[in-house]
N, C-alpha and C positions, 0 to 999 in steps of 0.2 A: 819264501822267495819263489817266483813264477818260471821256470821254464817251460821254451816251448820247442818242441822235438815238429821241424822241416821233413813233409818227405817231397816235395817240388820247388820248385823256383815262385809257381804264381803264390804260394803260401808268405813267401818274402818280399811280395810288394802289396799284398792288400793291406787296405784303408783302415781297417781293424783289426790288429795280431789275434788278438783272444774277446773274448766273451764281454771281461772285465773293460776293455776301450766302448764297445756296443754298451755297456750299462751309464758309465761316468761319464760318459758325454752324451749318451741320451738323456741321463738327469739332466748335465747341464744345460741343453736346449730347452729342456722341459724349463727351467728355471728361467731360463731368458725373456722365455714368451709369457711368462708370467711376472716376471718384472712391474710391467701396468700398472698389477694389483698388490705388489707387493712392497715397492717403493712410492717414496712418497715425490711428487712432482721434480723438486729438484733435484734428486738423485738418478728421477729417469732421464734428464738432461744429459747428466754428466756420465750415464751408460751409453746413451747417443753419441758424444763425443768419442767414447772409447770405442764403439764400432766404427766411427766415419776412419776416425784414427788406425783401426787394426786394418781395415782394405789401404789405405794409404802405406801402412807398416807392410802390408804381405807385399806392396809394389818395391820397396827400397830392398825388401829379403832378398826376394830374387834377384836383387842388380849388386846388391854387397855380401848378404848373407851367403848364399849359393853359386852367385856369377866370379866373385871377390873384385868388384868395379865399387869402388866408392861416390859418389854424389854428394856436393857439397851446394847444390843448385837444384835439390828435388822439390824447393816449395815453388820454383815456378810452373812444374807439372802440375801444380797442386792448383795453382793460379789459370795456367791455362784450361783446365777442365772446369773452375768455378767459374768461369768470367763466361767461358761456350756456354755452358748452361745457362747464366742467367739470360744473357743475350735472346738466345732462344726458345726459353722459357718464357719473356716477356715477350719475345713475336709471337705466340701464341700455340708453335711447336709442344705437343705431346710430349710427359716427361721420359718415355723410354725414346722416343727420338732425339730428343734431346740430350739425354743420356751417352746414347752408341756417338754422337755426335761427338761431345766431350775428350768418351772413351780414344779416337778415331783420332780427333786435331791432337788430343797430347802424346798418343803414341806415334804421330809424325812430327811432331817438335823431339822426342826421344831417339827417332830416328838420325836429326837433325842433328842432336849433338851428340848419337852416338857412330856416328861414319866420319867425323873429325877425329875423337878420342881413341879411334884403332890406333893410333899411335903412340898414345901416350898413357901410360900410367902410374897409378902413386899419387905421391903430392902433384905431376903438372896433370894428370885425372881428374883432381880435385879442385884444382887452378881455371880448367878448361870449362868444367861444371858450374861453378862458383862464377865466373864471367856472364856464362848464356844465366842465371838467375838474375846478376846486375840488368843486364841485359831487355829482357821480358820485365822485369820491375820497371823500369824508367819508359817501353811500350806502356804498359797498364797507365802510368802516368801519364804520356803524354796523349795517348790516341784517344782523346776526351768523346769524339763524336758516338763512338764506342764501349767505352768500357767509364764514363764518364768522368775521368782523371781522377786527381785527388779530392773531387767532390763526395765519390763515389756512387754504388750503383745499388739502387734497389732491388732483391728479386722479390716474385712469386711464388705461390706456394705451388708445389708439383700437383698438376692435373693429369689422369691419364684415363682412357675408356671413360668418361663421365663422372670419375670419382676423383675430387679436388682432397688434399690430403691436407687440412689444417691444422691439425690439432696435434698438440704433440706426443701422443701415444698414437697417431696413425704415422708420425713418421717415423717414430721409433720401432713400429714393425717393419717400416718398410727398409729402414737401415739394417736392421735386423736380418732378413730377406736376402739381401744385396749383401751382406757380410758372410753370412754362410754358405751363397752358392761362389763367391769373388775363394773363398777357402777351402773347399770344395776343387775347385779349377786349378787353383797351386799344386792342391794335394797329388792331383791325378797328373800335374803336369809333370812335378818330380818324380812320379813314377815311370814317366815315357820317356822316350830316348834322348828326349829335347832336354828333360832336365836332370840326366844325366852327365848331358855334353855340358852345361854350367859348372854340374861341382867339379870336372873333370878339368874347365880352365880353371875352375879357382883353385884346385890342388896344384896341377902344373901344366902352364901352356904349352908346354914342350912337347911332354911325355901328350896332351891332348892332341895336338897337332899332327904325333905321329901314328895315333892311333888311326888317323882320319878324319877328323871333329875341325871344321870351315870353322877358324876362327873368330874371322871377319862375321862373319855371318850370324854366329852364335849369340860374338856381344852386341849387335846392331839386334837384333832379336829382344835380347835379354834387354836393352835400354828402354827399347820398344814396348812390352811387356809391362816393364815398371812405371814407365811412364804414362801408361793408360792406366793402371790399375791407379795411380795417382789423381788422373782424372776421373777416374768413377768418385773416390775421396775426393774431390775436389768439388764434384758437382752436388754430391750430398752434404758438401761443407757450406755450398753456397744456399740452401734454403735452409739449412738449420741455421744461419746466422742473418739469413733475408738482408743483409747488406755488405759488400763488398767495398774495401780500396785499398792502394796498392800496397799499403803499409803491411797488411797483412800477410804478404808472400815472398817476406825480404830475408836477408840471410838469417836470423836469428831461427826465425821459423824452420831452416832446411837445417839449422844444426841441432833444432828440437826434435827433427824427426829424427835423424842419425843417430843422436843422444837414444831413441824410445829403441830402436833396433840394437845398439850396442851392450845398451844395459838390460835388455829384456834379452838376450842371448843371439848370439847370429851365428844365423845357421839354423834356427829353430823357428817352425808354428808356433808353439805354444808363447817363446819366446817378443813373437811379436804382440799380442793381447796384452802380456805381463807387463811391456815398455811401454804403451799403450794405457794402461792401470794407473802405471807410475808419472806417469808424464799428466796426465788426468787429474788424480788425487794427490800431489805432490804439491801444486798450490795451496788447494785447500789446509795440509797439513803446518804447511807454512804460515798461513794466516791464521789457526787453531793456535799453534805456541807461540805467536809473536806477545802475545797476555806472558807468558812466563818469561822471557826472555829483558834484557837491560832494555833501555831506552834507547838510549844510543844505538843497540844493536836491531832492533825490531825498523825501527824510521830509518835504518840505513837503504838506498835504493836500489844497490845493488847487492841486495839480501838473496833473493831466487838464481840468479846467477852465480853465486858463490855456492851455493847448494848444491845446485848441478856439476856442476866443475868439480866439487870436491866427491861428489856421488860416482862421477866419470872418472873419475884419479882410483880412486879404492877400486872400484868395481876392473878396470884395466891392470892395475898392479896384483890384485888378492884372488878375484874372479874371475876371470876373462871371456868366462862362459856364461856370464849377466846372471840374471835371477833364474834363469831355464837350470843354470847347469848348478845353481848352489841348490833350486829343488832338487833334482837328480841327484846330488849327493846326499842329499838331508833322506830321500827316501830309501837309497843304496845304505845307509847306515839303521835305518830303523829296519828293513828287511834281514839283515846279516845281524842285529845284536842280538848275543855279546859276542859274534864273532869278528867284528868289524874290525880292519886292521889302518892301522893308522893310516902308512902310505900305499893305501890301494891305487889312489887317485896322481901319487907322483910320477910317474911315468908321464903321465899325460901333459902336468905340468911343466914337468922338463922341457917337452918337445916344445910346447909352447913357447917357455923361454928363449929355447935357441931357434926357433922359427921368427920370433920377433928380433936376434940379434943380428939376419940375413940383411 
């Protein structure tokens, strides 16, 4: 087991504790960009997905994970950065213009609903969310001149400096790219005051308030934030799928993303990739055993929907800390054996419980 002996403060907030973090995730990068060659077409798709998805996941982090603001209305951030994009991608705007552009409108629609929502929180939080998504859904539908209604909308493939990006191993670096540096920016963020002042609401607004930390301010930020990082995922979602309609950014979708942050851990980086994995390859797994599975049960329609629900029940009742925190224990046990003690972890659990019975 690894100890590490502090002799300053800047020792406990760098980006890498020890040596071991610089090795396993330089592999992992190494492994990423090598991806290309090492999957075969369809699997690099569905690793695409899981990038568009993790910049979309690090946006809801920081607004539930670390702010403790729940969103039940973040597929329409998702929607307004895919729709910016295509818009002006087809006017023939540059794709990092078009990009910042994206980024820019959904973190002033985040804005939008989050200088309402300083009032409310909880379930009418999630009430207030849940609305502005109806909301923006039934705009994408109606404002046909624009966003083509329920026809929908073609885009283009990202052009930028002279280099058009069609093929799908040039956009899966580029997602690639925009994933690590969007992760990157969180990481450095929570280490600065700003995202301090978040975990410090989400622990207790009180005790934050009287430390000095503008609450008003913090969560208008933090909606802000998340909802551009939505639109960055939004606007990479809209040429990996080169056609838009409003169907796509309705509430089922904002409870898939919720779903990919709760069950991949919140409160954690690593957490968001993991729900992101899972939300990804969760279908696929689904249609793999539907061959073993009754008849009756395989042609049921609301087969993936019972999946997830019952995936969300366990994981909230048994885990609560998603796949992040049952790795973390799986590795706290294989470090400590045979010392490992049963209830190392009950404490923790406790507070959980009685924090959930507030």
């Amino acid at each position: 087991m690894r100890y590490l002996f502090r002799t300053d403060y800047a020792q406990d907030i760098r980006l890498a504790k020890h040596g071991g973090h610089l090795f396993w995730y330089g592999a992992l990068l190494l492994v990423l960009a090598l991806a290309p060659w090492l999957l075969p077409e369809y699997w690099l798709a569905q690793l695409t997905f899981v990038l568009i998805y993790g910049v979309v996941g690090l946006g809801l982090m920081v607004l539930a994970g670390f702010t403790g603001l729940f969103s039940l209305g973040h597929a329409a951030f998702l929607g307004v950065g895919a729709y910016t994009q295509a818009v002006l991608t087809n006017a023939g705007l540059p794709f990092p213009i078009a990009l910042a552009c994206a980024a820019g409108l959904s973190a002033a629609a985040g804005v939008v609903v989050g200088l309402p929502a300083l009032r409310v929180k909880g379930i009418y939080l999630g009430m207030a969310t849940l609305s502005f998504g109806f909301i923006i859904e039934e705009v994408f539908a109606r404002w046909e001149r624009v966003t083509g209604g329920n026809a929908g909308l073609s885009v283009r493939s990202p052009e930028m400096f002279g280099w058009a990006v069609d093929t799908a191993t040039e956009f899966y670096a580029l997602c690639l790219v925009i994933t690590v540096a969007c992760t990157l920016l969180i990481l450095n963020l929570l280490r600065a005051p700003t995202g301090r002042a978040f975990v410090a609401i989400r622990d207790s607004e009180i005790s934050a308030q009287s430390m000095g930390i503008h609450l008003a301010y913090y969560k208008t930020l933090s909606f802000a934030i998340s909802a551009a990082l939505a639109g960055v995922g939004g606007a990479l979602y809209a040429h990996n799928l080169r056609f838009l309609s409003p169907d796509q950014f309705n509430l089922l979708q904002s409870i898939d993303l919720l779903l990919m942050v709760v069950i991949g851990g919140l409160g954690s980086i690593h957490g968001v990739f993991l729900g992101a994995i899972f939300l990804i390859t969760m279908p696929q797994l689904i249609s793999a055993s539907k061959g073993w599975l009754p008849m009756v049960i395989a042609d049921a329609p609301g087969l993936k929907s019972v999946i997830y629900g019952l995936a969300l029940v366990l994981f909230v009742l048994f885990e609560p800390m998603g796949m992040y925190g049952r790795w973390l224990k799986l590795r706290t046990y294989l470090q400590l054996f045979p010392f490992y003690r049963k209830g190392l972890f009950k404490r923790q659990k406790s507070f959980q419980k009685s924090d959930r019975l507030k």
